[in-house]
C-alpha positions as CSV (number, residue, x, y, z in Angstrom):
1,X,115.2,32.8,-39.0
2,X,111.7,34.0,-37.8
3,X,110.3,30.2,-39.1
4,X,112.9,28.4,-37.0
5,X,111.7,30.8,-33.8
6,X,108.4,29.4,-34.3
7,X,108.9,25.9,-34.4
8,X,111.1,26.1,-30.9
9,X,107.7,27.7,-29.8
10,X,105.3,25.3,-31.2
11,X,107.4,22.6,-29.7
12,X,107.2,22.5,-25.9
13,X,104.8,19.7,-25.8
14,X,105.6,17.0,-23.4
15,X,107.5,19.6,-21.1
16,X,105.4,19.1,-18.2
17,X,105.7,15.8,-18.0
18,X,109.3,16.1,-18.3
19,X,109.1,18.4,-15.0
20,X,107.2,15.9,-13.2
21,X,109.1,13.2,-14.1
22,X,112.1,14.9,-12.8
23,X,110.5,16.0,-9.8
24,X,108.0,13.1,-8.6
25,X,110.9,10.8,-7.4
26,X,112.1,13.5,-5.2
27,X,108.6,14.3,-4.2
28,X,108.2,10.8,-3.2
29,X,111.2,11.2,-1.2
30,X,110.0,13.5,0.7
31,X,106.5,12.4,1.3
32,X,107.8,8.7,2.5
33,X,110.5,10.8,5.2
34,X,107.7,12.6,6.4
35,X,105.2,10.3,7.2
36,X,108.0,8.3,8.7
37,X,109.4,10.9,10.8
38,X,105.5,11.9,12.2
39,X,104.7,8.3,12.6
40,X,107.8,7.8,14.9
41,X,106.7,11.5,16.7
42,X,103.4,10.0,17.3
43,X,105.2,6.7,18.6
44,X,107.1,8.5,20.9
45,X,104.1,10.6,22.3
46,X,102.0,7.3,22.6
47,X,104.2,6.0,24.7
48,X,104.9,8.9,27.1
49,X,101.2,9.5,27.4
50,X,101.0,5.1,28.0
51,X,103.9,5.8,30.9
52,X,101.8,8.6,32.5
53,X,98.8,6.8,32.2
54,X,99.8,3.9,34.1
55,X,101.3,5.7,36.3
56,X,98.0,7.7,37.1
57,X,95.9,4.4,37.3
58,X,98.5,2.6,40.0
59,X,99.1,5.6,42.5
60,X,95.5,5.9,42.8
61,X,95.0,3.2,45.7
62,X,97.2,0.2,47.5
63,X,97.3,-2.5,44.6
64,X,97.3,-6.5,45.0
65,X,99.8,-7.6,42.4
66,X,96.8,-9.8,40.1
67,X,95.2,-6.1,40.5
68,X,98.8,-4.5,39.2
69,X,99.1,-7.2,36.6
70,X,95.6,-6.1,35.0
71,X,96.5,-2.4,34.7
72,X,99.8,-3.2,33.1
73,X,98.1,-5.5,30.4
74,X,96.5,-2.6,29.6
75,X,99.5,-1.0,28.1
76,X,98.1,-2.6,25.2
77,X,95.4,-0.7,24.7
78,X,97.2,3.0,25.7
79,X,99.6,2.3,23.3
80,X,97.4,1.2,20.1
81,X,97.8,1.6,17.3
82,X,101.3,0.0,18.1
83,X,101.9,-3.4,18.5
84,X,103.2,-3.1,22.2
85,X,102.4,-6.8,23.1
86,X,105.5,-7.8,20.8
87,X,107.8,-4.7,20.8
88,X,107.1,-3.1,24.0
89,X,107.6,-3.3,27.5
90,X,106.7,-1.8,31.1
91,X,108.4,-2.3,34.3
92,X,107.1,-0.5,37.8
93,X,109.1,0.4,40.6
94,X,107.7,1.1,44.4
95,X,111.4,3.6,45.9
96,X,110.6,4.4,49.2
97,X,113.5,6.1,52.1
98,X,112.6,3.9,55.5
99,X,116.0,4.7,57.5
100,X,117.1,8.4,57.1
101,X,120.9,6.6,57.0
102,X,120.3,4.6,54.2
103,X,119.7,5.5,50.4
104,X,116.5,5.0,49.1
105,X,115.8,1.3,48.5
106,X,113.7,-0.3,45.9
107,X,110.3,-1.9,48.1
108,X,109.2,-3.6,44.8
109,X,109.1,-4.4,40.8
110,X,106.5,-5.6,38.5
111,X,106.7,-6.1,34.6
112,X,104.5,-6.5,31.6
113,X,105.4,-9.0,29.9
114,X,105.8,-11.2,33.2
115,X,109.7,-11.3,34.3
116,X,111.0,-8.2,31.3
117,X,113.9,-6.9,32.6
118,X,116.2,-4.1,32.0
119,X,115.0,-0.9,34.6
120,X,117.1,2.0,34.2
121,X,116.3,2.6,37.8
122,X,118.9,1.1,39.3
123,X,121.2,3.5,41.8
124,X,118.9,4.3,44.2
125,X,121.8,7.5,44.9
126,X,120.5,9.0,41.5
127,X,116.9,8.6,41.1
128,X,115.1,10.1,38.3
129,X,114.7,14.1,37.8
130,X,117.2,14.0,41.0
131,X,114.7,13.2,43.2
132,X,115.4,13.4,47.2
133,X,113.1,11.5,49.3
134,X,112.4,11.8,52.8
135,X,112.3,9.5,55.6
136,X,108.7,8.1,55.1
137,X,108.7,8.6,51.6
138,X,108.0,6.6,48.5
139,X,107.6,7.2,44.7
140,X,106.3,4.2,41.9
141,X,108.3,4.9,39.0
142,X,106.6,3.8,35.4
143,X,109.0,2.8,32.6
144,X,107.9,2.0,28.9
145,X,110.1,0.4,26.5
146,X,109.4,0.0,23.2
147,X,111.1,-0.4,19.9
148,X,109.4,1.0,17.1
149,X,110.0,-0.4,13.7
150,X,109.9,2.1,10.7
151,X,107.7,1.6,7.3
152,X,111.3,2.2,5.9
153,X,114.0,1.1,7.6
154,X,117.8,3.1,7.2
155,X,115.9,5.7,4.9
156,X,115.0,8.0,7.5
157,X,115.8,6.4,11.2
158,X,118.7,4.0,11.9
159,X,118.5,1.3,13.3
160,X,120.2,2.9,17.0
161,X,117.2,5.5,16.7
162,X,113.8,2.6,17.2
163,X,114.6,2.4,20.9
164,X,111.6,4.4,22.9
165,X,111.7,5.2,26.6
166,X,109.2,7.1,28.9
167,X,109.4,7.8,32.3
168,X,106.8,8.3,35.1
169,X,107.4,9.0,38.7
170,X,104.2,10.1,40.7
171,X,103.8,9.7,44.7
172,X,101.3,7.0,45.9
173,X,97.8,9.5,46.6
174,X,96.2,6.7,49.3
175,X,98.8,4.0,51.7
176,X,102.4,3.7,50.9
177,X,102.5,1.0,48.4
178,X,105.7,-0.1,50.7
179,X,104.3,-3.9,50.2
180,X,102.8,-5.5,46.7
181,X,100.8,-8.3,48.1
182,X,99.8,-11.1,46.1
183,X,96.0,-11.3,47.0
């Protein structure tokens, strides 16, 4: 009896890489739904930060639209290291409240690509945040779309989950921005 006890104890070679082998592919697991989960954080925050930058850069002065056009192209290089040329989008919106009967009405839109569609800001009764504006009054409102592909797609985010909006509103700091003039 005492000889069999020893061979069990000589004979635990190999366990180790029995535990690794049973462990690795959940490690693996793990490791790929994490990066792909911080990856899409990141992707979301990239794109909030690109809304708020654009935002920042167009309320700053009264814009020509060739002038407008430039700053959105630069959406390209807020949002890097994404690929926004192909998967992402940025429409601007100039809201402004001339006649204290009427609802706010929308003065102007621009997009990046030239002609993307698809503004959520639409009902000029419910603007963003629940915004009232006064007579006089006028808001550019910054939208990003994008649609961010994962390194594994269906293992972590469905496909209903790529679809990435951001939201700026900011108040024009010089002018009105009523008109977008083309020179």
């Amino acid at each position: 009896m005492l000889i069999w006890k020893q061979k069990i104890k000589k004979e635990d070679r190999g366990t180790v890489a029995i535990e690794l082998a049973i462990i690795l592919p959940v490690l693996l697991l793990l490791f790929v739904g994490m990066f792909d989960i911080s990856n899409f954080i990141f992707c979301r925050n990239k794109m909030n930060r690109t809304a708020q930058e654009l935002s920042n850069v167009i309320t700053r002065d009264n814009l020509t639209k060739p002038q407008l056009d430039s700053i959105l192209q630069g959406a390209n290089l807020l949002a890097e290291p994404f690929n926004f040329q192909t998967s992402g989008k940025v429409i601007v919106t100039s809201i402004s409240k001339q006649d204290p009967s009427k609802p706010p009405a929308i003065m102007w839109q621009d997009s990046y690509p030239s002609g993307a569609t698809g503004s959520k800001v639409t009902n000029m009764n419910a603007l963003p945040g629940n915004l009232l504006l006064g007579t006089g009054e006028t808001i550019i409102v910054t939208e990003v779309f994008y649609t961010y592909q994962p390194t594994f797609p269906g293992y972590v985010l469905q496909s209903d989950q790529t679809a990435l909006y951001a939201l700026a509103v900011k108040v024009p700091r010089k002018g009105s921005m009523i008109t977008l003039p083309n020179s």
